[in-house]
C-alpha positions in Angstrom: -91.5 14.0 64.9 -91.6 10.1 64.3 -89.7 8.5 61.8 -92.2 6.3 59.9 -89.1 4.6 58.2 -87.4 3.8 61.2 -90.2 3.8 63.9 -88.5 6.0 66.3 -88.2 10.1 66.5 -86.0 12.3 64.1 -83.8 14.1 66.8 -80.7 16.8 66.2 -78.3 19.0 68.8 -79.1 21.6 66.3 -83.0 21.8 67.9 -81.5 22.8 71.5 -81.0 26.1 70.3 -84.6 26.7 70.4 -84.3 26.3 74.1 -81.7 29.3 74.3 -84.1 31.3 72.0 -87.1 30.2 74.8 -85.2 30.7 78.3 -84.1 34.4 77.0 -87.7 35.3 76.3 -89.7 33.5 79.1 -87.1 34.4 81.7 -88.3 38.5 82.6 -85.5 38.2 85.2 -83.4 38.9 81.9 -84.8 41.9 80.6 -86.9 43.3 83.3 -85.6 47.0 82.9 -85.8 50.6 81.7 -82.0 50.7 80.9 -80.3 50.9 78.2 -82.6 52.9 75.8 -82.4 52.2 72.3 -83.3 55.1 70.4 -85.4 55.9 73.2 -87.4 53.0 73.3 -87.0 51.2 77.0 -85.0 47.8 77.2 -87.9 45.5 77.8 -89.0 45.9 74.7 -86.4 46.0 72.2 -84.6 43.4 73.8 -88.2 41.4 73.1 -87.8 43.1 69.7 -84.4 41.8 68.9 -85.2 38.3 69.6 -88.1 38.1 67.6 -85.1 38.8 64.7 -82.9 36.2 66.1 -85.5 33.7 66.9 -86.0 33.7 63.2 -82.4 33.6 62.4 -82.5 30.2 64.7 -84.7 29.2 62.9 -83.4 29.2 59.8 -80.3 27.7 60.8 -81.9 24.8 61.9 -84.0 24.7 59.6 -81.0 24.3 57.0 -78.9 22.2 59.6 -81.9 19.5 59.7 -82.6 19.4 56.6 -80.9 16.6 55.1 -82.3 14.4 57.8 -85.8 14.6 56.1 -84.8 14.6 53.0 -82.8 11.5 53.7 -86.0 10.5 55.7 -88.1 11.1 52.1 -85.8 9.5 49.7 -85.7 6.3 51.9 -89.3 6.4 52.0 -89.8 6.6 48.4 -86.9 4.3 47.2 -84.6 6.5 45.6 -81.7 5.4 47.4 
């Protein structure tokens, strides 16, 4: 996302754990088994499941990590500071 104050993009480490969440899912090689059962539901999908709950734990947390840079971002924009 550019930075219209500074002319450049808005970047943070914190967005590289959206990779982690992305090469868990679209890797099958992970989760490309019956076994373990989880109250009887096969592997493949709860482990599909489960990272649909921590994809939008990740998301939060960067969502919360990055915040300040836009609202940093906003203020400068609107000459608060």
């Amino acid at each position: 996302m550019p930075d219209p104050a500074r002319g450049r993009p808005v970047w943070s480490w914190w967005y590289l754990l959206f990779v982690v969440q992305w090469i868990a899912v679209l890797w099958p090689a992970f989760y490309n088994s019956i076994e373990p059962r989880f109250i009887g539901i096969p592997f493949f999908y709860w482990y599909q499941l489960l990272w649909v709950i921590i994809g939008a734990i990740l998301t939060v947390v960067v969502y919360f990590a990055t915040d300040h840079l836009f609202t940093a971002r906003d203020d400068d924009i609107a000459g608060r500071r």
